[in-house]
C-alpha positions as CSV (number, residue, x, y, z in Angstrom):
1,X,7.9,-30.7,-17.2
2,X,7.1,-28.2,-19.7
3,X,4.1,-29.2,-21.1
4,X,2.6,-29.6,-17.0
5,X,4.1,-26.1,-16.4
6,X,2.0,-24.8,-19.5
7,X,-1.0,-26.7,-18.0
8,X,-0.7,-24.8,-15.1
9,X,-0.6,-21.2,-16.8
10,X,-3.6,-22.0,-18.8
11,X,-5.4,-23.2,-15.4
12,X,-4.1,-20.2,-13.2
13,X,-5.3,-17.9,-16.1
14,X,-9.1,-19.3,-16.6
15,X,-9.5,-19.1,-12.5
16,X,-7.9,-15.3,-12.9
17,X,-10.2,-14.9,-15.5
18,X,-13.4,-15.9,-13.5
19,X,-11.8,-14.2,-9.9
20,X,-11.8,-10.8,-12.0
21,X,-15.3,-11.2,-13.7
22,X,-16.5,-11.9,-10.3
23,X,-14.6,-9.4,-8.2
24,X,-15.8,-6.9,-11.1
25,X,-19.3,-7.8,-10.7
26,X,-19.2,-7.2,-6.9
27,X,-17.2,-3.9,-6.9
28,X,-20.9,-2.3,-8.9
29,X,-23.0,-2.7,-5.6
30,X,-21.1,0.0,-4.5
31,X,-22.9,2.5,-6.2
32,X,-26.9,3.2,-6.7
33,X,-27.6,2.5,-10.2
34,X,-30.3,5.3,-9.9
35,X,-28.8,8.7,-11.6
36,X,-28.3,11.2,-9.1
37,X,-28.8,9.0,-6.0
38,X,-26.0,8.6,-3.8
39,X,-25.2,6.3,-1.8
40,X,-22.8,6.3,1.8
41,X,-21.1,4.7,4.6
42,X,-20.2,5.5,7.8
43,X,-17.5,5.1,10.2
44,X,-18.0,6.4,13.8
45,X,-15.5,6.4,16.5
46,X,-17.7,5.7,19.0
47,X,-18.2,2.4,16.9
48,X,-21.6,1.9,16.9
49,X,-20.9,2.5,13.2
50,X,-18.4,0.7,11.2
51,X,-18.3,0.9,7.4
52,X,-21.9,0.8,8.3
53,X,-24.6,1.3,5.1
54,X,-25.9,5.2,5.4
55,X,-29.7,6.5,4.2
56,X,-29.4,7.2,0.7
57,X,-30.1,10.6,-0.7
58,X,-30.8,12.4,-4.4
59,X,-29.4,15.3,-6.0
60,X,-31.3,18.0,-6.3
61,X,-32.0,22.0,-6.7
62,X,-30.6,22.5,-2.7
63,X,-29.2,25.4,-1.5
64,X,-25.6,24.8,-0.9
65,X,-24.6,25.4,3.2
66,X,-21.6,27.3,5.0
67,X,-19.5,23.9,4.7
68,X,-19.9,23.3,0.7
69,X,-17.7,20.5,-1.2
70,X,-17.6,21.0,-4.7
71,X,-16.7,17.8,-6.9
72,X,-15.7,18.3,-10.5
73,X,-14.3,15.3,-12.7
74,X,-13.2,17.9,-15.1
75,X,-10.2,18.3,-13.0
76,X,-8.2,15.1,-12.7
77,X,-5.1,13.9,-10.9
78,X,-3.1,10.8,-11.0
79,X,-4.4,7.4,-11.6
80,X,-4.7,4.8,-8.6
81,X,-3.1,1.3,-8.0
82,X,-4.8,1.0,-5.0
83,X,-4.6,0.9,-1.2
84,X,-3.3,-1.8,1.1
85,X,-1.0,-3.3,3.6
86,X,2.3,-5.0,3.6
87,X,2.4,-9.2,3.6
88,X,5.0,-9.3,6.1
89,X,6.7,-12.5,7.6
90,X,4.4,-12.4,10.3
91,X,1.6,-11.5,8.8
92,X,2.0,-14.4,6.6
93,X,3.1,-16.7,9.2
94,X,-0.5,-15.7,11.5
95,X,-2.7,-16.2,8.6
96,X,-0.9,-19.5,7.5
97,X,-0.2,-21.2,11.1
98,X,-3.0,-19.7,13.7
99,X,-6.5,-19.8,11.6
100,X,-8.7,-22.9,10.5
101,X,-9.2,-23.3,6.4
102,X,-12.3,-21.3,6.3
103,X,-11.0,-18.5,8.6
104,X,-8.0,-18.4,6.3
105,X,-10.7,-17.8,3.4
106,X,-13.1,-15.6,5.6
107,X,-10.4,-13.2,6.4
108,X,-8.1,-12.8,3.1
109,X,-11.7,-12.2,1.5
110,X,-12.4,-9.7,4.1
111,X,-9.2,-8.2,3.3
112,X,-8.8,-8.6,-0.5
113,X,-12.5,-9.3,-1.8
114,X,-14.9,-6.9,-3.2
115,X,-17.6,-5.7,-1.0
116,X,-18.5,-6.4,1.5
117,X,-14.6,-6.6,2.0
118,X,-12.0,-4.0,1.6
119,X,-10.7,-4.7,-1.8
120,X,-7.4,-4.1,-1.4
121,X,-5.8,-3.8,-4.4
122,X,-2.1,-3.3,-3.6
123,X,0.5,-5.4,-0.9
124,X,4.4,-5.1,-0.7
125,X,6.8,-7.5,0.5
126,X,10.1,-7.6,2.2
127,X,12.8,-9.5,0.5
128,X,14.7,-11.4,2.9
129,X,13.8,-10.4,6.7
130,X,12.1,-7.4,8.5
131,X,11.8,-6.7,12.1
132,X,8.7,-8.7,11.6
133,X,10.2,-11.9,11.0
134,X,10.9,-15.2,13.2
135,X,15.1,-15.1,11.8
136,X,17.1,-13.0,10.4
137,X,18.0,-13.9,6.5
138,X,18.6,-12.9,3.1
139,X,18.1,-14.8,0.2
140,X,21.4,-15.2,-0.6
141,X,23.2,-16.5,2.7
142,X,26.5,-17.9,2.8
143,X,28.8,-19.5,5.1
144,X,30.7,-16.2,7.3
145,X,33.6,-15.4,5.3
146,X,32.3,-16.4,1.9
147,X,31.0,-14.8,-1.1
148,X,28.2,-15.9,-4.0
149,X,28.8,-13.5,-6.7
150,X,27.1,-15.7,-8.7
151,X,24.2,-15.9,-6.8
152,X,24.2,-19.9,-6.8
153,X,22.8,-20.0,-3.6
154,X,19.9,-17.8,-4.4
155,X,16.5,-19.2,-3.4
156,X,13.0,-18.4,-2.1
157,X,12.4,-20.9,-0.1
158,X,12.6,-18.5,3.3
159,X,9.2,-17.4,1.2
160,X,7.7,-20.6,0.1
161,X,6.4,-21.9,3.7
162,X,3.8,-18.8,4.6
163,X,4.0,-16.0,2.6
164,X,3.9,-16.9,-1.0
165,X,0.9,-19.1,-0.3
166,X,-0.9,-16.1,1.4
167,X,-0.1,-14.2,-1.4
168,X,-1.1,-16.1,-4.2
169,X,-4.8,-16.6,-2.2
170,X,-5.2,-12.9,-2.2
171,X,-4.4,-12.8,-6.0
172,X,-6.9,-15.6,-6.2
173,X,-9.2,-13.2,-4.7
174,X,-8.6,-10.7,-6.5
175,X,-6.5,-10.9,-10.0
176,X,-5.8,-7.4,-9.9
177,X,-3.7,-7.4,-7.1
178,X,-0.5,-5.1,-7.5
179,X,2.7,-6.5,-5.6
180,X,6.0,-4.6,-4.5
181,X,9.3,-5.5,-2.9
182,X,12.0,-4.1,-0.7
183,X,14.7,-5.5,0.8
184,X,16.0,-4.6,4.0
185,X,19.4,-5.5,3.4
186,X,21.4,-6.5,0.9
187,X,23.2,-10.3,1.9
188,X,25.5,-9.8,4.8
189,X,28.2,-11.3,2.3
190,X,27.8,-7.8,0.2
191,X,28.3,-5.4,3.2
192,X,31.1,-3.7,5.4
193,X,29.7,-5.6,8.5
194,X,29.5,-8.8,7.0
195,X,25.9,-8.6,8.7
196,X,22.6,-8.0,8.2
197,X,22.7,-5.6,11.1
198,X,23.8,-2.5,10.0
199,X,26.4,-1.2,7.4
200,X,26.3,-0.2,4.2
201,X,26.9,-1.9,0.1
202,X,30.6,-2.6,-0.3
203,X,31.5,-0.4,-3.6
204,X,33.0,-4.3,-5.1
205,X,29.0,-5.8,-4.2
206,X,26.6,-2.8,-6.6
207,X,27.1,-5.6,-9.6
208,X,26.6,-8.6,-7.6
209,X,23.3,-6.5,-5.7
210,X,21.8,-5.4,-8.9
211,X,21.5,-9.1,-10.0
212,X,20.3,-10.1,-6.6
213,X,17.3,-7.7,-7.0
214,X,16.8,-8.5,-10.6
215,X,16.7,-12.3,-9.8
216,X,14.2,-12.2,-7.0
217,X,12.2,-10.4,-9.5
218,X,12.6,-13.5,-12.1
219,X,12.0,-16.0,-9.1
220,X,8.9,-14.4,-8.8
221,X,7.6,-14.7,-12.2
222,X,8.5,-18.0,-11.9
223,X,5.8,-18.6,-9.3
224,X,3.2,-16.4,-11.1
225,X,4.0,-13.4,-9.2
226,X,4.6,-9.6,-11.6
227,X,6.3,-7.2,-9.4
228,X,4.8,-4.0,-10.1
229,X,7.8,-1.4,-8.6
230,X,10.7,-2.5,-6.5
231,X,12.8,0.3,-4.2
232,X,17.0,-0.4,-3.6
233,X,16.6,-0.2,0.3
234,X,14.2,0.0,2.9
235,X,14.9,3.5,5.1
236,X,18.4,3.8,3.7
237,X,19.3,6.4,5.7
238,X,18.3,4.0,9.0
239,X,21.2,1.5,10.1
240,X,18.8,-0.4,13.0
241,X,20.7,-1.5,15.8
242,X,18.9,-5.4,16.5
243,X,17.3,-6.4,12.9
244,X,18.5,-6.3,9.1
245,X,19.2,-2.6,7.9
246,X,21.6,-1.1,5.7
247,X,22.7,2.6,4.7
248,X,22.2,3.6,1.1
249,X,23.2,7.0,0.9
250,X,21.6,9.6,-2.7
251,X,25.2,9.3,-3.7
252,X,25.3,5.5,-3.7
253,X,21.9,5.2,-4.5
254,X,22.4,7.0,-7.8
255,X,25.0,5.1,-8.8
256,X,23.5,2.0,-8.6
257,X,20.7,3.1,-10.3
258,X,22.7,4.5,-13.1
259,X,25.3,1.9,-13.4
260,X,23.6,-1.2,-12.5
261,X,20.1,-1.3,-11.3
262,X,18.5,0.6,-14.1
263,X,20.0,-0.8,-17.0
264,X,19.6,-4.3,-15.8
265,X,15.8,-3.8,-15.4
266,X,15.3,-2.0,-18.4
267,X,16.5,-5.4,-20.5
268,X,13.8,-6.8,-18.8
269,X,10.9,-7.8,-20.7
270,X,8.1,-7.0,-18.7
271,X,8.0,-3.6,-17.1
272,X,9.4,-3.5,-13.3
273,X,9.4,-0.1,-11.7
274,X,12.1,1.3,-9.8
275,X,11.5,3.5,-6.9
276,X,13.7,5.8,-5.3
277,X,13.7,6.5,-1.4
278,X,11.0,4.4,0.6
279,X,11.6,6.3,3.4
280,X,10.5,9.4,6.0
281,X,8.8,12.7,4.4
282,X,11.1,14.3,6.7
283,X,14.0,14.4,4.2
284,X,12.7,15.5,0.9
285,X,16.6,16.3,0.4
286,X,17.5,12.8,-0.3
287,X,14.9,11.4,-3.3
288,X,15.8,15.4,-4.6
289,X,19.9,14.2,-5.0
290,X,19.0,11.2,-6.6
291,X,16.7,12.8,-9.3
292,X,18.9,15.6,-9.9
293,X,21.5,12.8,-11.2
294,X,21.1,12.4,-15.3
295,X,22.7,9.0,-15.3
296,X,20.3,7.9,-12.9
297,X,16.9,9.8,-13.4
298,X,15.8,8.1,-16.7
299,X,15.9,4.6,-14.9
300,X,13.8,6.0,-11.9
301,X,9.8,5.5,-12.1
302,X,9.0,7.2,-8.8
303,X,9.2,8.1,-5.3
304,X,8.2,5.9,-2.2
305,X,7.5,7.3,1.2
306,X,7.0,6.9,5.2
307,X,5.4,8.6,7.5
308,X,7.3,8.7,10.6
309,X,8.7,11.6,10.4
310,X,7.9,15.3,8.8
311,X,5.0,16.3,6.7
312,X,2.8,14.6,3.6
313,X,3.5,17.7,1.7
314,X,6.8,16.6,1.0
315,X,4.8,14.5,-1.7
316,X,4.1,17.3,-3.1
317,X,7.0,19.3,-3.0
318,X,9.1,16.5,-5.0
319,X,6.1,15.8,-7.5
320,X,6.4,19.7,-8.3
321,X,10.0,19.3,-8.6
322,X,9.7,16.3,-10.8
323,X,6.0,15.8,-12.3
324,X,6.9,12.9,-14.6
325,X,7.8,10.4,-11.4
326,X,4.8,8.5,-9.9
327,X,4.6,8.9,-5.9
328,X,3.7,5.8,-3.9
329,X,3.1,5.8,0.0
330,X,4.4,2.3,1.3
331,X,4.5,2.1,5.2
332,X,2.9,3.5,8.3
333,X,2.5,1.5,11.1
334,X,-0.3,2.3,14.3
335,X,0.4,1.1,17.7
336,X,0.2,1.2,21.4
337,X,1.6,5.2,21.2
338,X,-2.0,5.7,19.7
339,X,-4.2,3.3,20.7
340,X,-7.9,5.6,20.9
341,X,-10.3,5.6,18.0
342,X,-11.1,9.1,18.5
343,X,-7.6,10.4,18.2
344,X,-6.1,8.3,15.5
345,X,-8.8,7.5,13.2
346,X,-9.2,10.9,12.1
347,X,-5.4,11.0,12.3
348,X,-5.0,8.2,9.9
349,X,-7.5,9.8,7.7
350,X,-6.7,13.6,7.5
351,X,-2.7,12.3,6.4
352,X,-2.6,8.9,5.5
353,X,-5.7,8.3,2.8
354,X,-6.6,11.9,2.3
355,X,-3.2,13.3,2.8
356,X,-1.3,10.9,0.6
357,X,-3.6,11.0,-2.1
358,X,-4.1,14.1,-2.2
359,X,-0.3,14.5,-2.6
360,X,0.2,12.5,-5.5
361,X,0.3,9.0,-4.3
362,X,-0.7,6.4,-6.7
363,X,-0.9,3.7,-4.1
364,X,-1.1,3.7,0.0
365,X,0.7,1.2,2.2
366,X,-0.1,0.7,5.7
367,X,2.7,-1.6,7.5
368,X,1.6,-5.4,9.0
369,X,-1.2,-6.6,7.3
370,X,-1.8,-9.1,10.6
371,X,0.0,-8.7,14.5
372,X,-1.0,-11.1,17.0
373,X,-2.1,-10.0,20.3
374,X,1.3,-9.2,21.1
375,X,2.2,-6.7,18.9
376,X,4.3,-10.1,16.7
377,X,5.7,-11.9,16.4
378,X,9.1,-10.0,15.6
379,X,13.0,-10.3,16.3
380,X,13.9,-7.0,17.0
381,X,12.6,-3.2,16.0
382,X,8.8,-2.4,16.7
383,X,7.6,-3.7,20.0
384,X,3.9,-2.0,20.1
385,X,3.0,-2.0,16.4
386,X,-0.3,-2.7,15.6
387,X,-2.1,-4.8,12.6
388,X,-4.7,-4.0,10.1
389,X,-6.1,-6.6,11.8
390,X,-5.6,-8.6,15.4
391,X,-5.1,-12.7,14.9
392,X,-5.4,-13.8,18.8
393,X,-2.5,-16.3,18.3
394,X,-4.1,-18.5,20.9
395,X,-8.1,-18.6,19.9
396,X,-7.8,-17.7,16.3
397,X,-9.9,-14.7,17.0
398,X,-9.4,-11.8,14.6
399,X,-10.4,-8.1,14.9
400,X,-10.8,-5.1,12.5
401,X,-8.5,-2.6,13.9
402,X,-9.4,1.0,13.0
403,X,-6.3,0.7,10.4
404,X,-8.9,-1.3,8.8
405,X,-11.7,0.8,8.8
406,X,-9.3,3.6,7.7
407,X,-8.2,1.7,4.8
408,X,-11.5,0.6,3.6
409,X,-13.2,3.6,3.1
410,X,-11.3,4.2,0.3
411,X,-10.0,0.6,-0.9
412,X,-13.4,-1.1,-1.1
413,X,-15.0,2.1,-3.5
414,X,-11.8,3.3,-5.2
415,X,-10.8,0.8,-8.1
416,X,-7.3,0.3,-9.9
417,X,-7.3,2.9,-13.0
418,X,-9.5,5.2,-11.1
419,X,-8.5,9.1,-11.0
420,X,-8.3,11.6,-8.7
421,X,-10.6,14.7,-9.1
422,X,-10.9,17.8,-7.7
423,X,-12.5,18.4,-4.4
424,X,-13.3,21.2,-2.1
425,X,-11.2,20.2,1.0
426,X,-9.7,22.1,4.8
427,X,-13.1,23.9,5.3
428,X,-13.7,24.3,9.4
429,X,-12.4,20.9,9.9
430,X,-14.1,18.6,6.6
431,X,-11.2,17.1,4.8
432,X,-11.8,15.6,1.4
433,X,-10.5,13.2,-1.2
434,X,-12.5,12.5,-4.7
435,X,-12.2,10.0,-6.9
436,X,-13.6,8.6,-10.9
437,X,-13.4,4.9,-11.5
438,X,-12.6,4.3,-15.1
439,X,-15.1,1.7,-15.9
440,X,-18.3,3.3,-15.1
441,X,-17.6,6.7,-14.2
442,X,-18.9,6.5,-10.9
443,X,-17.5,9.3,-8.0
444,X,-16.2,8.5,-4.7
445,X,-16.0,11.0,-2.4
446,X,-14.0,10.1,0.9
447,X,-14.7,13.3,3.7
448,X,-13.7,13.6,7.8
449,X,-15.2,15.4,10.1
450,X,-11.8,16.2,12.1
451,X,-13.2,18.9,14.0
452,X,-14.1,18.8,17.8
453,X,-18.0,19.1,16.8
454,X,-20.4,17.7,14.5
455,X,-20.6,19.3,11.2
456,X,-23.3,19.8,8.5
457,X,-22.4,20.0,5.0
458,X,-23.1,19.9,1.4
459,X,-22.0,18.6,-1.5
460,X,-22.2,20.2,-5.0
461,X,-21.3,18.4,-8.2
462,X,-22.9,19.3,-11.9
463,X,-25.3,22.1,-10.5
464,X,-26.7,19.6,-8.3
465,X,-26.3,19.4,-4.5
466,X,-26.8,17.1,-1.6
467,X,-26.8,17.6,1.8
468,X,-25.2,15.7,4.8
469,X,-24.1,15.4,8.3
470,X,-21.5,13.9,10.4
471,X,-20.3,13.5,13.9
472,X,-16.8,15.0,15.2
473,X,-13.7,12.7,14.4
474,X,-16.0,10.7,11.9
475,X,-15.8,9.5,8.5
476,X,-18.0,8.8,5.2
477,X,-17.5,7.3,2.0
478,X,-20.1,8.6,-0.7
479,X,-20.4,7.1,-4.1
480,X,-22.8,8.1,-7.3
481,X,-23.0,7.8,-10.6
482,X,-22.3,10.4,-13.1
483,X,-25.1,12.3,-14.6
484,X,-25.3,14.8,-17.4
């Protein structure tokens, strides 16, 4: 058994080996090998464009216009993970049950590949169930009335039929891929309901959860899969009322950081990060409590947020507070609430790819990675949510939602280790996000048009300028390489 499981490694790490040369190679047609020519895509809401292949252009001695974004890689910012979107249940499930083989492989490529896919570099998964499951489960289930504080009855099998086979083709894909967790409640068996609906950790259950978190983490390895960061609760201050939820309060959560949590994971031989929050930027009160707690703060790698309620700033505002923790955005979800290009696009843009980034986050999240054409399948919560992408569960069609599109124009240009650089950004409705990548120094440059008009504008980097138009509520990606 050993010697087949050592087999196994060696295989899985030649084929990693190629995937990554390969998914390298690709990733360089995404910028002119020309000095000083720069190359673009569009997105128009209006769709006649998507991601589409712009005219390229040259730097040159051009007077810089009203609109002017200045560039400079002299000033630089956090290093990416990468963008993505969440494997859930269902997600899983649609890819798994609803396509043929070679759609399977056509759409995790369009998802995960290098150009012309998105390149999504980052996923996260729930442990145990979501709103966006078929049941509701832990990992660790027991009879009612019954404890496991031993964890005997731990397993990942709930995992093993859809999602970890989904996952592992993405990694296939592309090696680089960075994985996260969070649960959405602790076992029902460790709570004061004695469900997964609701409630909060029973003070005599922080040991026994600590472990539980710690072994799905070793589970994992087991089947190939590093966890990159792990957060103690999804929402924790949201108890839903008809899918798994549980109420971890800054108190509680520092204390399990402090006493259990942190020091369990810092035995741990390879480095797991733990984040702190993964909820609303509407309480920037909460993740505050938690870092202000000396026990706890050493164990804590960084802060994980939503955006359903308040402001992106609040990135900002707890980086400033705390500059040493990483900031990570892990869930937004679109839907029937905001179902026209020309309003949510731009929305999606301006706050959740500009917006986060520009506020410190390492890595963006969008929710469901995959909905059917019913919003599912899910048992409870969200009843309008919408995919990165459409599976029609009956004809196996699939469609690029603009969540995609969103997505895209920054994952499929902006690799892991790349940095964020200074750009000119809020001027009469341009937003901006710029970007390095560390292997060959190209610049990405990410801009919206969010104003009610089109708008012309240049860009300045190195003395040099270029000049460019776009439509209202549109969106380009430019890329270049860096000249002297």
């Amino acid at each position: 058994m050993a010697t087949q499981r050592m087999v196994c490694w060696v295989q899985w790490g030649v084929l990693i080996f190629l995937q990554s040369a390969v998914h390298a190679q690709n990733l360089d047609r995404t910028v002119s090998d020309k000095s000083g020519q720069v190359m673009s895509w569009v997105t128009f809401t209006d769709k006649s464009k998507l991601l589409a292949a712009h005219t390229p252009t040259q730097f040159g001695q051009h007077k810089p216009l009203k609109i002017n974004i200045e560039v400079n890689s002299q000033i630089k910012y956090q290093e990416m993970v990468g963008f993505g979107a969440n494997i859930t249940d269902a997600s899983a499930w649609l890819i798994q049950n609803k396509l043929s083989e070679s759609a399977k492989q056509k759409l995790l490529q369009d998802l995960f590949g290098p150009s012309p896919g998105a390149g999504f570099s980052f996923t996260r998964l729930t442990m145990g169930a979501s709103d966006f499951s078929m049941h509701h489960y832990s990992l660790n289930d027991t009879a009612p009335g019954t404890r496991d504080d031993a964890l005997q009855n731990f397993s990942l099998a709930p995992m093993k039929a859809d999602v970890l086979p989904i996952l592992k083709w993405a990694m296939r894909i592309n090696p680089q891929l960075k994985v996260m967790a969070s649960p959405w409640s602790a076992p029902a068996w460790m709570k004061t309901t004695d469900s997964l609906i609701k409630g909060t950790l029973r003070p005599d259950a922080y040991g026994a959860f600590a472990k539980y978190l710690n072994q799905f983490a070793d589970e994992l390895l087991l089947e190939g899969i590093q966890l990159h960061a792990i957060t103690l609760q999804n929402e924790p201050h949201f108890e839903p009322d008809d899918y798994p939820g549980m109420r971890l309060m800054p108190e509680m959560r520092a204390q399990l950081i402090s006493d259990h949590v942190g020091p369990l994971f810092a035995k741990r031989k390879e480095k797991i990060r733990l984040l702190d929050w993964d909820h609303n930027w509407d309480d920037v009160q909460s993740p505050l409590a938690v870092l202000a707690n000396e026990k706890a703060r050493p164990y804590i790698a960084g802060v994980a947020w939503h955006c359903y309620g308040g402001e992106v700033q609040a990135q900002a505002q707890v980086h400033a507070a705390y500059p040493d923790k990483e900031t990570y955005f892990t869930e937004c979800s679109g839907g029937e609430w905001k179902p026209h290009w020309e309003e949510t696009l731009p929305w999606y843009m301006k706050h959740l790819i500009i917006g986060t980034t520009r506020n410190w986050a390492k890595g963006v999240l969008l929710w469901n990675l995959a909905l059917d054409e019913n919003h599912g399948p899910h048992l409870g919560g969200c009843k309008d949510c919408r995919g990165v992408v459409t599976i029609n569960s009956v004809t196996g069609k699939v469609t690029k939602n603009f969540d995609y599109y969103a997505l895209a124009h920054a994952s499929r240009f902006v690799r892991q280790g790349a940095r964020r650089i200074d750009s000119s950004s809020g001027i009469d409705g341009i937003e901006t996000v710029a970007f390095q990548n560390a292997d060959d120094q190209s610049i990405v440059l990410v801009v919206l048009n969010g104003a009610s008009e089109g708008r012309q504008f240049s860009v300045a980097f190195k003395g040099k300028t270029i000049r460019q138009e776009l439509p209202s509520a549109s969106v380009m990606t430019l890329t270049w390489r860096d000249f002297e």
